[in-house]
C-alpha positions as CSV (number, residue, x, y, z in Angstrom):
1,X,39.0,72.9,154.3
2,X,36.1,74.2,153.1
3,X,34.5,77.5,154.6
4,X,31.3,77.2,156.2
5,X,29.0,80.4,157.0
6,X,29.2,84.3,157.3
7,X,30.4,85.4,160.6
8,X,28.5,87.8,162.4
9,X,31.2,90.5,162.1
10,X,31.1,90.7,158.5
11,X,27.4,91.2,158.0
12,X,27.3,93.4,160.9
13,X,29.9,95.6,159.0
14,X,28.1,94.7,156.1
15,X,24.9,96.4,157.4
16,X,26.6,99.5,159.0
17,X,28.5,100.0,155.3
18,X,24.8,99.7,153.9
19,X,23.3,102.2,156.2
20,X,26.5,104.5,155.6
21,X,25.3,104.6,151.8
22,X,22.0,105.4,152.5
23,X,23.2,108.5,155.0
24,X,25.4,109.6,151.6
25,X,22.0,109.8,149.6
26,X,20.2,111.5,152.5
27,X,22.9,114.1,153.3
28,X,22.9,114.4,149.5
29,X,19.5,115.1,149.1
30,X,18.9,117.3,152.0
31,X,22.2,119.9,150.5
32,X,19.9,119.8,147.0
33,X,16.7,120.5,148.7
34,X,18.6,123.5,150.4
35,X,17.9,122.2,153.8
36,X,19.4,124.0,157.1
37,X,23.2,123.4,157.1
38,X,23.0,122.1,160.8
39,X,20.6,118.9,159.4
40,X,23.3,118.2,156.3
41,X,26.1,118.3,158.9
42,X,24.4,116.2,161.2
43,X,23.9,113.5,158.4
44,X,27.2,113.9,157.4
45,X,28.6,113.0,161.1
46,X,26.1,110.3,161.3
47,X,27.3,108.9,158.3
48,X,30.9,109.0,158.6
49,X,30.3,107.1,162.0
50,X,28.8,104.7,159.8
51,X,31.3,104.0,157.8
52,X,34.2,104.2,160.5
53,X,32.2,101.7,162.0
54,X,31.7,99.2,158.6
55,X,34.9,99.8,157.9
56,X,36.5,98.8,161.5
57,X,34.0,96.2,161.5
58,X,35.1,94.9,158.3
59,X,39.2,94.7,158.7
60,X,39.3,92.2,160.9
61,X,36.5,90.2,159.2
62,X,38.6,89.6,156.1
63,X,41.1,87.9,158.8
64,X,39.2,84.9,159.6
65,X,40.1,81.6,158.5
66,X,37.2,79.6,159.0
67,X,34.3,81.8,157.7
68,X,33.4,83.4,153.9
69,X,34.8,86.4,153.8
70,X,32.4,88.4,150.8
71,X,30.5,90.4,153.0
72,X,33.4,91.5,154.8
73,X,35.2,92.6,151.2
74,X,32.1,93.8,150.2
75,X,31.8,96.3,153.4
76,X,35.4,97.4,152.9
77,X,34.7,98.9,149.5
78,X,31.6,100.2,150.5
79,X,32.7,102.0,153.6
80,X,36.0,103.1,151.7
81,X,34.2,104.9,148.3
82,X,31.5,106.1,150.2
83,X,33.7,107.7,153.0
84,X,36.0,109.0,149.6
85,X,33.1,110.3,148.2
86,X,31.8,111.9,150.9
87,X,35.4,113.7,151.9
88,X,36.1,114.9,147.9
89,X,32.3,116.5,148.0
90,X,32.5,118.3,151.3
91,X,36.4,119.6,150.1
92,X,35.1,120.5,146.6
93,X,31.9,122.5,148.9
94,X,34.7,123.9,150.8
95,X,36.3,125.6,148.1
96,X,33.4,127.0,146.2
97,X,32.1,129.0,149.6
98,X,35.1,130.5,149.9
């Protein structure tokens, strides 16, 4: 049987793994521009949500049988490196300040 489609789950996760990447660059940019440390924490809460959401989003996307399942794979990895990413640079932050 041959899969027909997208579901809307996977592109929705797709899309809130895509808008958690783009929170990574902002938050990113706004620490280099020295911005205040409440707006770069903000970001950073925003964009975990983000990618909590992509990635709870996603799980059970890769679970259906009779849908394509790339945009679901595709929001997994995103979600995953970004959230990885963003938890080794806020550790390796961590232990400079102090």
């Amino acid at each position: 049987m041959e899969r027909e489609g997208y579901s809307s789950l996977s592109i929705t996760s797709f899309v809130f793994s895509i808008l958690g990447f783009l929170f990574l660059f902002a938050w990113t940019y706004s620490a280099i521009i020295n911005a205040a440390e409440m707006t770069i924490g903000f970001l950073i809460i925003i964009q975990w949500t983000m990618n909590l959401i992509g990635l709870g989003t996603g799980i059970p996307s890769l679970f259906t049988n009779s849908k394509k399942r790339l945009f679901g794979i595709l929001s997994v990895v995103f979600s995953t490196s970004t959230g990885l990413i963003t938890l080794s640079m806020v550790l390796i932050g961590l232990s400079i300040s102090s």
